[in-house]
Each structure stands twice: as C-alpha cells, then as structure tokens.
C-alpha positions as CSV (number, residue, x, y, z in Angstrom):
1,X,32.6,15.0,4.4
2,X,35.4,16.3,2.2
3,X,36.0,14.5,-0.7
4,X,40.2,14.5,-0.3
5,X,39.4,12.5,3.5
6,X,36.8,10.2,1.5
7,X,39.5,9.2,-0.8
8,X,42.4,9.0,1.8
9,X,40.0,6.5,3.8
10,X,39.2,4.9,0.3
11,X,43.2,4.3,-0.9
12,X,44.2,3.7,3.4
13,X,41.3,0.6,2.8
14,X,42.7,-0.7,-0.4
15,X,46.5,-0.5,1.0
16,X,45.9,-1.6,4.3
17,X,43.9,-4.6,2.8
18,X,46.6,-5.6,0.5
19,X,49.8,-5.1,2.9
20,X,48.4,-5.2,6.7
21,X,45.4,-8.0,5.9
22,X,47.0,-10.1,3.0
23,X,43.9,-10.1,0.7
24,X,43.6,-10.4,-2.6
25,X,43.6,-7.3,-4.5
26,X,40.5,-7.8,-5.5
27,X,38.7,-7.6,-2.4
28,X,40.7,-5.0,-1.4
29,X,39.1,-2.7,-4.0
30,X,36.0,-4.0,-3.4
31,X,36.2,-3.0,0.1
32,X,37.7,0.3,-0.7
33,X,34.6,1.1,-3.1
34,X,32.4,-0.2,-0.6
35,X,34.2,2.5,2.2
36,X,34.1,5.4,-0.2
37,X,30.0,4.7,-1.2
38,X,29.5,4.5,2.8
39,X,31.0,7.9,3.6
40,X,30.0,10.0,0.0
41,X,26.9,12.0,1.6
42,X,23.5,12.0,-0.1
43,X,24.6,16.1,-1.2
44,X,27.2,14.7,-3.2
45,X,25.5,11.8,-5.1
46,X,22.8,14.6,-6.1
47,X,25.3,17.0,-7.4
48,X,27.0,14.0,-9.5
49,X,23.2,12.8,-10.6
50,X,22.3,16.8,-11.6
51,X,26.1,16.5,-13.8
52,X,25.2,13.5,-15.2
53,X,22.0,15.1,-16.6
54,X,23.7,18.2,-17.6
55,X,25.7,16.3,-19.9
56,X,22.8,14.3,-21.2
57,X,24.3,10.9,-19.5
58,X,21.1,10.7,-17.2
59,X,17.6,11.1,-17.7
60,X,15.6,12.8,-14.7
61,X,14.0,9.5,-13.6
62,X,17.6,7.8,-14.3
63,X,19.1,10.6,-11.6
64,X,15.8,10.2,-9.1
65,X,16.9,6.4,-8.9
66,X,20.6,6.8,-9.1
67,X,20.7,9.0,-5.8
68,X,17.8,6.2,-3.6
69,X,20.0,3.5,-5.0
70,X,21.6,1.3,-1.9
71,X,25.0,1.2,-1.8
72,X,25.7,-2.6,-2.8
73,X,23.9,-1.6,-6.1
74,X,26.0,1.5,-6.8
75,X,29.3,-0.9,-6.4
76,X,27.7,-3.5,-8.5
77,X,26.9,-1.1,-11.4
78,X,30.1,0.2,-11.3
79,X,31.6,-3.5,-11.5
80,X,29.5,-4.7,-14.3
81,X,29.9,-1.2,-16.4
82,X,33.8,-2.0,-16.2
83,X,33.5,-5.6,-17.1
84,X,31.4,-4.5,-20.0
85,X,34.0,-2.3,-21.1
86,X,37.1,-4.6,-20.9
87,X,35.8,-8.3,-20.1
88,X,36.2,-9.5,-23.6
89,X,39.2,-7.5,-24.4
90,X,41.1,-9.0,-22.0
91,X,39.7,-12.8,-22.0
92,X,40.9,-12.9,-25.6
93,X,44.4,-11.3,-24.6
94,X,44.5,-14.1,-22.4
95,X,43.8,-16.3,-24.5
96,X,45.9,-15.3,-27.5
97,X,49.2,-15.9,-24.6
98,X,48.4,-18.9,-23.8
99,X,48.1,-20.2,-27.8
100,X,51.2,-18.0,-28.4
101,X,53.1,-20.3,-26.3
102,X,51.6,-23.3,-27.1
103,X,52.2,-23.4,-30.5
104,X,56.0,-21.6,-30.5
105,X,55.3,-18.5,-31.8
106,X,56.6,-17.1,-28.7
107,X,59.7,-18.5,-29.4
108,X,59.5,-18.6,-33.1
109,X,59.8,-14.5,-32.5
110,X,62.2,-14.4,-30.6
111,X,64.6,-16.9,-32.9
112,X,64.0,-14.9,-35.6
113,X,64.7,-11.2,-34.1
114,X,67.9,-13.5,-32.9
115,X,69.0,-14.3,-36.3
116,X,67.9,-10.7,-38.0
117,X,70.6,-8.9,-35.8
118,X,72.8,-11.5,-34.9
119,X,74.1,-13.1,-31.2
120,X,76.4,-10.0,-31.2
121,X,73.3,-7.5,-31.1
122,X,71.0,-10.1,-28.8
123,X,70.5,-7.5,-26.4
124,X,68.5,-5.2,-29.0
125,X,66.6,-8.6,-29.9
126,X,65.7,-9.1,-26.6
127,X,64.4,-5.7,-26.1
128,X,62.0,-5.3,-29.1
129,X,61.1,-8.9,-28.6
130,X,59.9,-8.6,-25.0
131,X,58.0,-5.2,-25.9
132,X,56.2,-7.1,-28.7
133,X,55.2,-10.4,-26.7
134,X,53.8,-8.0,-23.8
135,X,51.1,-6.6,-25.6
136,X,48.9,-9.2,-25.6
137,X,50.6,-11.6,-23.2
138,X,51.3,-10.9,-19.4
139,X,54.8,-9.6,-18.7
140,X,55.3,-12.2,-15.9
141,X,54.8,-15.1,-19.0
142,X,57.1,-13.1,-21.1
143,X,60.1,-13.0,-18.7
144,X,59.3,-17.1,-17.8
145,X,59.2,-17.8,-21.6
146,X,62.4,-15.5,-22.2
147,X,64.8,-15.9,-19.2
148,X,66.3,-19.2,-20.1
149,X,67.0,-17.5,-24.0
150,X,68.8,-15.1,-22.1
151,X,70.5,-17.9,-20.3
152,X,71.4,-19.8,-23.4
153,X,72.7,-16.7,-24.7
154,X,74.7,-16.0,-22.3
155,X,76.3,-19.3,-22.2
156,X,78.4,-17.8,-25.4
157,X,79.3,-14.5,-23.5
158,X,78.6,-14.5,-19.9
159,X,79.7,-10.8,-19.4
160,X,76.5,-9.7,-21.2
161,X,74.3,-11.8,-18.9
162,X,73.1,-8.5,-17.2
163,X,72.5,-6.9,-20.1
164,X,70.1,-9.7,-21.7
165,X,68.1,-9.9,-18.5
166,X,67.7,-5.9,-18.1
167,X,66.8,-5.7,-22.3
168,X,64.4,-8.2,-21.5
169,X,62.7,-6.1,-18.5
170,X,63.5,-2.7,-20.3
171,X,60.9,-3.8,-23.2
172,X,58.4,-5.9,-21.7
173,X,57.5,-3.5,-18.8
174,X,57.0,-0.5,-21.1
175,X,54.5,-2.6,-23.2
176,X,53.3,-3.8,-19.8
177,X,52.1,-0.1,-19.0
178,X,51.7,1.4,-21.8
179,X,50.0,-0.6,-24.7
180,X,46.7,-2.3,-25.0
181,X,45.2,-5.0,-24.4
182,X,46.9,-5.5,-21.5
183,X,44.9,-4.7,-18.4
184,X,46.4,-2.0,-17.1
185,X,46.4,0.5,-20.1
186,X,43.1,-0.2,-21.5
187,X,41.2,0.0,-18.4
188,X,42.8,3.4,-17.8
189,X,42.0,4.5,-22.1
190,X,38.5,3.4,-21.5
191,X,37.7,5.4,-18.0
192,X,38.9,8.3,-19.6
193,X,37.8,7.7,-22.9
194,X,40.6,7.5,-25.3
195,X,40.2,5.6,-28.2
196,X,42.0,2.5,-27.8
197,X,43.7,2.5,-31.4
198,X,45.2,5.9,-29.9
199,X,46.7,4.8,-26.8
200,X,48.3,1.6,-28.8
201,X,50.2,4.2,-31.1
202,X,51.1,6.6,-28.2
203,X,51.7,3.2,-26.1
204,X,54.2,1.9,-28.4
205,X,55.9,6.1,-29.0
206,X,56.5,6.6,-25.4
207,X,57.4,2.8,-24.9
208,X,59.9,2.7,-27.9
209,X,61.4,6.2,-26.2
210,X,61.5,5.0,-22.6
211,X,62.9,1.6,-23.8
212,X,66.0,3.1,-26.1
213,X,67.0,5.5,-22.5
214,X,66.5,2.2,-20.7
215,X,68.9,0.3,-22.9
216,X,71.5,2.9,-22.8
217,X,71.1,2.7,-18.6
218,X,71.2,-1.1,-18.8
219,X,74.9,-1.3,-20.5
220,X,75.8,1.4,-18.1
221,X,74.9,-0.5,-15.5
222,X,76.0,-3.6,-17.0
223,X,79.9,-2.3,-16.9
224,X,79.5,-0.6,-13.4
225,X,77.8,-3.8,-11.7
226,X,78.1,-7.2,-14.0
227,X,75.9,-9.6,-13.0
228,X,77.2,-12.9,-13.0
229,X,75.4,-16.2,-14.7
230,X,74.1,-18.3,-11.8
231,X,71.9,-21.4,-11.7
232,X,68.3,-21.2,-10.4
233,X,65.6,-23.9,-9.5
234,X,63.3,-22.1,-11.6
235,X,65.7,-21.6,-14.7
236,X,68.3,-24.6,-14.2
237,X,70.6,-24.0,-16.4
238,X,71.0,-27.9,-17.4
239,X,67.4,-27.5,-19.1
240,X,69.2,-25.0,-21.2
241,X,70.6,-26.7,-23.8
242,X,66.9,-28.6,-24.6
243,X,64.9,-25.9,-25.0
244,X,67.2,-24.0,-27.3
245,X,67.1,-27.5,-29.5
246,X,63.9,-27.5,-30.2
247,X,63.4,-27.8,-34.1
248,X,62.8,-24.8,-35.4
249,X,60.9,-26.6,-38.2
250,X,58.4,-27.6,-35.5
251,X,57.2,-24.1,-35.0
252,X,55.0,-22.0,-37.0
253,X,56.0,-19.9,-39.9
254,X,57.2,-15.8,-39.0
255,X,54.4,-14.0,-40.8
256,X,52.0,-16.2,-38.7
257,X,53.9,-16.4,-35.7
258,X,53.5,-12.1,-35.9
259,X,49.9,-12.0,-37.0
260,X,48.1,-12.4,-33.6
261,X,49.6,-9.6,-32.2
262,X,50.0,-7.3,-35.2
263,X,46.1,-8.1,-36.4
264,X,44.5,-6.3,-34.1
265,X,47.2,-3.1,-33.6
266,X,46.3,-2.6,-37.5
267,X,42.4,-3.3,-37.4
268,X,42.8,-0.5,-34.2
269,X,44.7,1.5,-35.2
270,X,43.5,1.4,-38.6
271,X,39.8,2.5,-37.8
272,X,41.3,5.2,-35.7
273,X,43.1,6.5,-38.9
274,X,39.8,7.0,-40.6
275,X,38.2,8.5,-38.0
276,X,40.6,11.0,-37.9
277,X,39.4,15.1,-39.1
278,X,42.1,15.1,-41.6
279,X,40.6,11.5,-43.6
280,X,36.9,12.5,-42.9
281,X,36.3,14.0,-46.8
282,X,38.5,11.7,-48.7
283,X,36.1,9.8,-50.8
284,X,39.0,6.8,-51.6
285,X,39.0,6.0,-48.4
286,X,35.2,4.8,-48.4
287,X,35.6,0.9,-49.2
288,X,37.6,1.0,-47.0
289,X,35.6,2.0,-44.2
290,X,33.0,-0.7,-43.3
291,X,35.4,-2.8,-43.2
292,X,37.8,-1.1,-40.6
293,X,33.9,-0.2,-39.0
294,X,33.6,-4.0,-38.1
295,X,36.8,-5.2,-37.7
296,X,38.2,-2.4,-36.1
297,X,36.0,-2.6,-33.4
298,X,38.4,-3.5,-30.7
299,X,36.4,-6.8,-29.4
300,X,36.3,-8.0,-33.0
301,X,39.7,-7.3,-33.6
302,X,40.5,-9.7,-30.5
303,X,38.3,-12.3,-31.2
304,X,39.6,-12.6,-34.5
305,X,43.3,-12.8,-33.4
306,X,42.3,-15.0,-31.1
307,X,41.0,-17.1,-33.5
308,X,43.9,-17.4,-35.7
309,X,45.8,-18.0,-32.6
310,X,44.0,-20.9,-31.5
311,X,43.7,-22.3,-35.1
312,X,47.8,-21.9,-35.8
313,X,47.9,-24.0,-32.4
314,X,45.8,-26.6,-33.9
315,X,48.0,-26.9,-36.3
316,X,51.3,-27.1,-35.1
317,X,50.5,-29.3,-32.3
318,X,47.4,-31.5,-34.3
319,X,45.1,-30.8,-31.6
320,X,41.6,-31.8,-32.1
321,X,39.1,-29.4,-31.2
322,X,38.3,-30.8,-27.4
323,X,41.9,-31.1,-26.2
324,X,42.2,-27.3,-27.6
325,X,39.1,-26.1,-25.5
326,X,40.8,-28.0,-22.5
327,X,44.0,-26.3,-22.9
328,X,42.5,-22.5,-22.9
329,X,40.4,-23.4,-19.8
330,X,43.9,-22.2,-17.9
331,X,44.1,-19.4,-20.3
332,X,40.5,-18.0,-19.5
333,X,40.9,-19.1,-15.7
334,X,43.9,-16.5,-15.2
335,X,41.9,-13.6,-17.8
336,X,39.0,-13.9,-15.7
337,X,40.9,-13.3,-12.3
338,X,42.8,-10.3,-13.7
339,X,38.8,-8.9,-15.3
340,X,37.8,-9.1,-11.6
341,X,40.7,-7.2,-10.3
342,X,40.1,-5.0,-12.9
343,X,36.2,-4.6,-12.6
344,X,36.3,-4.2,-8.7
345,X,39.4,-1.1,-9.7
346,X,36.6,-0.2,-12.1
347,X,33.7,-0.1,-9.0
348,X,36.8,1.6,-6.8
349,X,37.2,4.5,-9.3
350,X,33.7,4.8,-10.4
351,X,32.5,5.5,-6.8
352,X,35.2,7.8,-6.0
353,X,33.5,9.8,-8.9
354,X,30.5,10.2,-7.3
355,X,31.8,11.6,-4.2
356,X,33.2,14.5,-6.1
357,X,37.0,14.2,-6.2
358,X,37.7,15.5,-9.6
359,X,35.8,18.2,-8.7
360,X,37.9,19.1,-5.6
361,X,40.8,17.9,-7.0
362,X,40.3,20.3,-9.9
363,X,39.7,23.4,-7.4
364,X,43.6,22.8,-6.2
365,X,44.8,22.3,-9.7
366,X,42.8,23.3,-12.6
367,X,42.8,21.5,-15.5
368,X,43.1,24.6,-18.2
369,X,45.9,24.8,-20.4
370,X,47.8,23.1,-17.6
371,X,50.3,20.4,-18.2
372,X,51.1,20.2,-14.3
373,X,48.0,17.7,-14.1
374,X,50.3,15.2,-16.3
375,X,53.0,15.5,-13.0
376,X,49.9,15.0,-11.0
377,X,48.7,12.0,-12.4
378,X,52.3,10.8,-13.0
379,X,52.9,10.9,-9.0
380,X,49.8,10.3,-7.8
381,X,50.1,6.8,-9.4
382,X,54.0,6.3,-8.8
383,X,52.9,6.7,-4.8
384,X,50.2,4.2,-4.8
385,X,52.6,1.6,-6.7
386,X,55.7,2.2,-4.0
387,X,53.0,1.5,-1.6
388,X,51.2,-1.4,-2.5
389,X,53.4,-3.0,-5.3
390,X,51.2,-3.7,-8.4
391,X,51.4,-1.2,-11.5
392,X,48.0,-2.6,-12.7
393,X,46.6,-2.0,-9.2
394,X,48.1,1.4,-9.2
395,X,46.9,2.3,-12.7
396,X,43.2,1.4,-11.4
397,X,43.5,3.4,-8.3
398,X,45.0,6.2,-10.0
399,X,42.8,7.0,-12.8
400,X,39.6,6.1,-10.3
401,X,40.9,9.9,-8.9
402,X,41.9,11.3,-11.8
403,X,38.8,10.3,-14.3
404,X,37.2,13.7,-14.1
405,X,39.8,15.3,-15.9
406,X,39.2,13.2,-18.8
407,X,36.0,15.4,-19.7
408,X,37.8,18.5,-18.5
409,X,39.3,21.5,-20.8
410,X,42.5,19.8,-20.2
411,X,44.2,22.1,-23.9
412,X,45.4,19.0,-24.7
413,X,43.9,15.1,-25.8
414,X,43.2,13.1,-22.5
415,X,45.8,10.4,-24.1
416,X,48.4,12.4,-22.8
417,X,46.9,11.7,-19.4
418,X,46.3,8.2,-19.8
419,X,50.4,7.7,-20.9
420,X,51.2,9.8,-17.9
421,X,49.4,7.4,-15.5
422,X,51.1,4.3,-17.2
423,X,54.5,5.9,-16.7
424,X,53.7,6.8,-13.1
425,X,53.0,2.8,-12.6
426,X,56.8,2.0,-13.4
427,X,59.2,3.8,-10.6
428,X,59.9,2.4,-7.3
429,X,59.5,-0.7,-7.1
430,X,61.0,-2.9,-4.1
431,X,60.3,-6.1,-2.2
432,X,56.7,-5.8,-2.2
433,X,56.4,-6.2,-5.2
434,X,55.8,-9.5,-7.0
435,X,57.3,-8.9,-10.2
436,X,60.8,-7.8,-7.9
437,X,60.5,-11.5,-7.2
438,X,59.9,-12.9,-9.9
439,X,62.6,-11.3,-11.8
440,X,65.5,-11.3,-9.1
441,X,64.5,-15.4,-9.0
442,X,64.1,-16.2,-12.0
443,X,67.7,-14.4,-13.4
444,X,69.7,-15.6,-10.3
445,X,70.0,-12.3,-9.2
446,X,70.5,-11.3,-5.1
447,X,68.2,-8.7,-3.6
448,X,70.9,-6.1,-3.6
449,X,71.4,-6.9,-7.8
450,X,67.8,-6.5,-8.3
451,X,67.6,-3.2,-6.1
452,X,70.4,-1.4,-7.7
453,X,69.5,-2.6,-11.3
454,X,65.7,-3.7,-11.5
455,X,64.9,-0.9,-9.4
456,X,67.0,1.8,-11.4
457,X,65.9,0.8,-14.1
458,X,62.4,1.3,-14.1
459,X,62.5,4.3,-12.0
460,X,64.8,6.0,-14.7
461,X,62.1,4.6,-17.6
462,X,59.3,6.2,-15.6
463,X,60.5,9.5,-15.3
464,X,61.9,9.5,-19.2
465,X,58.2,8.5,-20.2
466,X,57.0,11.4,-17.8
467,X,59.0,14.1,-19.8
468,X,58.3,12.6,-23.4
469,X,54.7,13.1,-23.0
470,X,55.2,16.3,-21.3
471,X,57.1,17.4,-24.5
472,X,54.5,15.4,-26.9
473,X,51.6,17.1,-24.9
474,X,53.1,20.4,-25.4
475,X,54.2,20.6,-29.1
476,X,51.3,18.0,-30.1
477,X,48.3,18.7,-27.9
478,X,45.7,17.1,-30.4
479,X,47.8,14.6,-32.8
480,X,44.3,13.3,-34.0
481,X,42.4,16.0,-34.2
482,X,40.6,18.0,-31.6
483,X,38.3,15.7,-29.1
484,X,34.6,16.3,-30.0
C-alpha cells in the first residue's frame, strides 16, 4: 500500500476520532498509530529495519526482531521512546506552573513589567509578560491568571480593553508554539533532533518577531473594532478590585520571581553555546564546561528550577513539606495527561516512519537546497490544526510526517524546520477549538469578536513567523555551526 493512502487513513482516524467520536486526543492517536502499523506491509518495515542498520541505529539481530515484532509492541516502543524523551521535561514544566502561581511570582512579574513601563504602555507589559509565563506554564493558565489584570487595567481606560486582551494572546501563543518546555515545541525539537537550547533561542527570535507584527495588528484592530469591557462569570469583574490588592509585599522578590523560568533558558542555552564549532578550541572556556555538561542537560536544568520553585513556594506561603507534595499532586496530574497525549503523538509519528512516508514524501519534494519543505511543513500542520483544533495535537501529527527530513540534506539546520512546524500550528483557528473558548469567555468577547480578532490575529502571526524563518533559513542556514 502506498505510503500517502497509509497516512491519509492514519490522520482521517485521528480526526475522525477527535471530531466525529468525541475522544480524547489521546486515544485518537493511539488509534491512528494502531491503523497506520495495521496497513504498513511487511516490505516496508524491512526497508526501514535495512535504514536503520545503514545508519548504525540497528544491529542485524535488532532489525530481524524489529520486522517479527507484533504490532501492539511496535506502538508501545514508540510510546515509551517518546515518554523517555520528554516525560520529565514536561512533568517539571508542570510543576514549575503550578508553584509559579502559588507563590505569586506569576503575578509578581507581571506587577513589575507594569510598573517598569508604566499603565500608559500596559499593552507592551502584557505582551512580554504573557510570552515569558508561557514557557514553562500552559497558555490556558497564563490567560486565566492574566485576564482579570487586563480587566483591572482596563477599569482606568476602557478603550484599550481590546488591546490588553489581544497583547496578552499575541505573546503567550507564540511562546506557546515556539519555545520549550512546553509540549508542543520540544516534542517536535526532539523527533527531529534539534538541540533543545537551539530551538529556545530561535523560539524566542521568531516569537519576539511574530509578536511585535502582532502588536502592531492588535491596535489596528483595536481602532477599527473596539471591544467593549463586559462582565463574565468566569472573570466577574466585582472580584477585580481584590485580586489587584493583594500586598505586593506578600509575594516573592523579582530576581526570584524570574529565576524559575530564566534558570533553565541559560543552563540550555548555555551548554549549547559551548558546544558550538566556533567555542570548541577556546581553552578559557574549560571550567566552564562540566559545569554547563551537568546542568545544562535539559532534565537537570528542570529539576533544578523546579526545585527552587517549589522551595520559593514554601516560603512565601510557610508550607511544610507534606501540604507542598499535596498541592503539586494537581500539578503532576495535568503534566502526566498532556505526556500521554504527547507519547501516543510520539507512537502516531514514529509508526508513520516505518511505513515510509518521508521517503515518498521526499520523492514529490526533495529536500536539497530546498526551502519549499519549510512551506510544506508550515501547511501541512496549519491543515491538521483547522481541522481538529489543537496546535499541540497538530504539531505531533505534523512532524510524525515530516520526521524524515530531519536527517535529510535539507542545506539548512533542521531548526528551521521545527520553527516552521510551530508557526503552522497558529493560523485558523475557529470554534473547534478550545482555546477560541476559552479566550472569547474568559474576555467577554462574542463569537463574532473572537472570529474577526482572535482568529486574525494568529493567522496573521502564523504567516509572519513562516516568512521570518524562511528569510533566517536563507541568509543563516547553520547559525550554530554545521549539523554533524
């Protein structure tokens, strides 16, 4: 069977099982990666074995059992491999949210980019704000935490209401997409195996980019269609006035506030630094690098923000150490749901591998020197997140097809390919999608507002985030050096 049908069946299973049958996405792509191992042929599974020897990932006797293996075990290797990869990652993102909030650091951010530029330029606070929070924490708890700031705000100056609410969307989505450890971006890094430190610093590039053009559309719109301050039941704005009392002196110093997030982008980054061609002969550099060689790592970096989350919680609130481990059970319940979703994308993508669609997906478009496989990957995922809604679930399903380019002679580093997937995840999206929800209730906004803002908006930060890396790719194929 043809590779193309096998993966039309596969993506028809997962989008059928999340809009026709209502199931969770998670057993959608397990079903999907249970569809696409039924119909790869035993042809197929031998030619990916013989590849995986070729490039010294398989042993003979590894390949002999890879192609007898039953299906069930195929899926469940795949699973396990991705939870391996990301499992920790995200547990700790998870939990590093939860103690964010907790202890006000959240909030202690957002007061202080507030006061730095002033309620006149509470917009631009908003924006770099919301982009910061989502990189370790969830974009859905970043627009609950920062809605009713917006509100508050815009009890001073209610014809900037629209424009609080879109700055807020315009930076936490990017981040969203775009920047690990969120779930989305650092499953896609690790399937095609971009160094996580690089895809945080051409995360945050294209997402401070896309966010700037995004600003400039949301005042725009802002004049054109004003969105007027209305109560909701899940932002009343009589609980206003008691959440922006709050003593500030009750919440936890900036620099500590900051540190759980801008930890581990340092440690990452850091270690990618001195990995690079141009710092491998400096001989200063050499203290310096056991010490970025262990805490670089990117599951010790996010322990050990954890960790200081957790502890600047314990402080702040006096916590002893059993009502702490209570309070992250909720933090770890919700990270282990989205590593499942994650993992079965992870069995999903892997299996479409070993049916050989980036092989016959290369055959129409080669790879070489060609920077149409970025406006590929950028539409391939942008049509499986108007169909089905999620961006994470889009992501997943998108780099599942587009994997085997990661290894490919693309002329350029396979980050560009990664950043053009997580820009593809941001247009189009409409009523079925949860986050539409979310944001139209939460703000008070009517389906039409949401539509012709929300909708807009994202679409027009997709598409900006397409051509920066087009341009990045094409005056900066390597910015790190060539890929060994």
């Amino acid at each position: 069977m043809d590779p193309l049908l096998i993966l039309l069946i596969g993506i028809v299973v997962v989008i059928g099982g999340i809009l026709a049958l209502r199931l969770h996405a998670f057993m959608a792509l397990l079903l999907g990666a249970l569809a696409v191992a039924l119909l790869t042929p035993a042809p197929a599974l031998q030619r990916y074995a013989d590849l995986q020897v070729q490039e010294e990932k398989f042993t003979q006797k590894q390949a002999a059992e890879f192609v007898k293996s039953s299906v069930g075990k195929r899926v469940a290797e795949r699973f396990g491999s991705t939870a391996a990869k990301i499992g920790i990652l995200i547990a700790m993102a998870a939990v590093i949210g939860k103690c964010m909030l907790d202890s006000g650091a959240a909030d202690k951010i957002v007061r202080s980019s507030l006061r730095l530029v002033g309620i006149e330029r509470a917009p631009i606070a908003f924006l770099g704000s919301s982009f910061l929070l989502a990189i370790p924490v969830f974009f859905d708890t970043v627009f609950y935490l920062m809605i009713p700031l917006g509100k508050s705000a815009a009890l001073r100056d209610a014809k900037k209401y629209g424009v609080y609410v879109l700055a807020i969307l315009a930076g936490g989505t990017m981040a969203h997409s775009l920047v690990p450890p969120t779930p989305g971006p650092l499953y896609v890094a690790s399937l095609l195996g971009v160094d996580v430190g690089k895809m945080i610093l051409g995360g945050i590039l294209v997402g401070c980019c896309t966010s700037f053009v995004g600003y400039q559309y949301v005042k725009w719109a802002n004049n054109r269609w004003p969105i007027p301050l209305r109560d909701s039941a899940e932002s009343p704005l009589a609980d206003l006035e008691k959440t922006a009392q709050i003593d500030e002196s009750k919440l936890p110093p900036l620099w500590l506030a900051l540190l759980p997030v801008m930890l581990p982008v340092i440690l990452i980054a850091g270690g990618t630094f001195l990995k690079s061609p141009w710092l491998k002969g400096e001989e200063s550099l050499d203290f310096m690098r056991p010490l970025f060689g262990f805490f670089g790592d990117k599951n010790v970096a996010l322990i050990a923000a954890a960790a200081i989350a957790m502890a600047t919680v314990a402080w702040i609130k006096r916590v002893n150490l059993k009502d702490l481990a209570q309070s992250m059970q909720g933090a770890l319940a919700s990270g282990g749901l989205i590593i499942l979703i994650t993992s079965a994308g992870g069995g999903f993508g892997g299996i479409l591998q070993e049916s050989g669609i980036a092989a016959r997906i290369q055959e129409l478009a080669p790879a070489s020197q060609s920077l149409w496989v970025l406006t590929i990957a950028f539409f391939a995922t942008a049509i499986v997140r108007a169909a089905q809604g999620s961006a994470t679930v889009a992501m997943i399903t998108a780099v599942g097809i587009l994997a085997g380019f990661g290894n490919a002679d693309l002329g350029f580093d396979p980050l560009y390919l990664a950043l053009a997937i997580g820009c593809g995840s941001k247009p189009f999206p409409w009523m079925n999608d949860s986050g539409f929800w979310v944001i139209s209730r939460m703000s008070g906004m009517t389906e039409a507002e949401t539509l012709r803002t929300v909708t807009v908006l994202l679409t027009v930060m997709g598409f900006v985030g397409l051509f920066v890396t087009l341009a990045l790719a094409a005056l900066a194929p390597f910015p790190f050096g060539s890929v060994q």
